[in-house]
C-alpha atoms as one frame of an Amber mdcrd trajectory, in Angstrom:
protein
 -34.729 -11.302 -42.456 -35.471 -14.658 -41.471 -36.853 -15.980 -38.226 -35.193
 -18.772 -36.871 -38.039 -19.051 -34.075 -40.577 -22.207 -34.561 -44.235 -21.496
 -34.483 -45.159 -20.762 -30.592 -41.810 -21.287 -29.319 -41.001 -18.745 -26.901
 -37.167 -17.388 -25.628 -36.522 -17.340 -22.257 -34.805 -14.052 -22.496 -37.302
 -11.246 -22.932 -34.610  -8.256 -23.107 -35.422  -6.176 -26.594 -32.872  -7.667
 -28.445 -33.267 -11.172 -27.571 -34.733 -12.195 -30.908 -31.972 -10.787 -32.946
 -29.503 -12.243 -30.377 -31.226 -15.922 -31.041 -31.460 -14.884 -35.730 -27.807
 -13.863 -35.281 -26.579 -17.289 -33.124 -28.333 -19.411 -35.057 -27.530 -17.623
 -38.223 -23.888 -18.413 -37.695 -24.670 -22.032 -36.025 -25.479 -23.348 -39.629
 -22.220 -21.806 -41.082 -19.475 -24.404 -42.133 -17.751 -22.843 -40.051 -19.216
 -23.909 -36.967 -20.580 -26.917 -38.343 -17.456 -28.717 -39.734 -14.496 -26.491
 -38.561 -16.231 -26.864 -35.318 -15.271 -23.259 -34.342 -17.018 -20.939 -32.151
 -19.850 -18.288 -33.719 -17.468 -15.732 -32.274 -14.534 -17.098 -33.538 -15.895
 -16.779 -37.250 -17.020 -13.579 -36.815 -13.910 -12.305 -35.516 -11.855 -13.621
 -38.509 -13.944 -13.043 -40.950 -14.596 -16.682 -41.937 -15.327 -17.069 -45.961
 -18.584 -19.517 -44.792 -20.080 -16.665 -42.493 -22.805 -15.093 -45.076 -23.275
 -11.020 -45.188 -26.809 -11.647 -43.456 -24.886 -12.553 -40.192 -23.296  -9.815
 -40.597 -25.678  -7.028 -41.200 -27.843  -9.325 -37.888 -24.432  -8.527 -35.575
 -24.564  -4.674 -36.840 -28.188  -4.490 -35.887 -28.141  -6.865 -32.862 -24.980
  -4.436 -32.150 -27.561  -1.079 -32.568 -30.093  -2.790 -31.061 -28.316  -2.933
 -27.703 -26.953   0.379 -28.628 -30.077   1.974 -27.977 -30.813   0.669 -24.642
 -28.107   2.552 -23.717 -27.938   5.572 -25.352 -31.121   8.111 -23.288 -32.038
  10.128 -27.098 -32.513   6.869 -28.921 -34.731   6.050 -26.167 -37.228   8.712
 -26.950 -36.798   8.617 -30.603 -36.404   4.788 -31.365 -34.308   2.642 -33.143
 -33.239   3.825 -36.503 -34.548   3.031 -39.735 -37.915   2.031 -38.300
């Protein structure tokens, strides 16, 4: 997975999922889609825009679990999955 983060730079949000919100924003950011359509990240999501790579995709599934777990009280003892 990449990191979109520069060294030291620090998010203002400092919820659990914050980072993969910020990987998964700026993930679809430097789509075409975005860039030269000038459509919103959620708009090319949503319609499954041909520019949007699968890694966005797999970061909204996890960003999705992610926040998931904050909610759901078993995953709270056990963890996230798959780590």
């Amino acid at each position: 997975m990449m990191q979109y983060a520069e060294e030291g730079e620090k998010l203002k949000d400092n919820s659990r999922c914050a980072d993969l919100r910020a990987n998964l924003k700026m993930c679809l950011l430097e789509t075409d889609c975005c860039k030269i359509q000038k459509r919103t990240p959620r708009d090319c999501l949503m319609n499954r825009d041909p520019s949007v790579p699968d890694e966005c995709y797999m970061l909204r599934q996890t960003f999705f679990d992610c926040k998931h777990s904050i909610i759901d009280a078993r995953r709270r003892f056990r963890g996230p999955r798959g780590v």
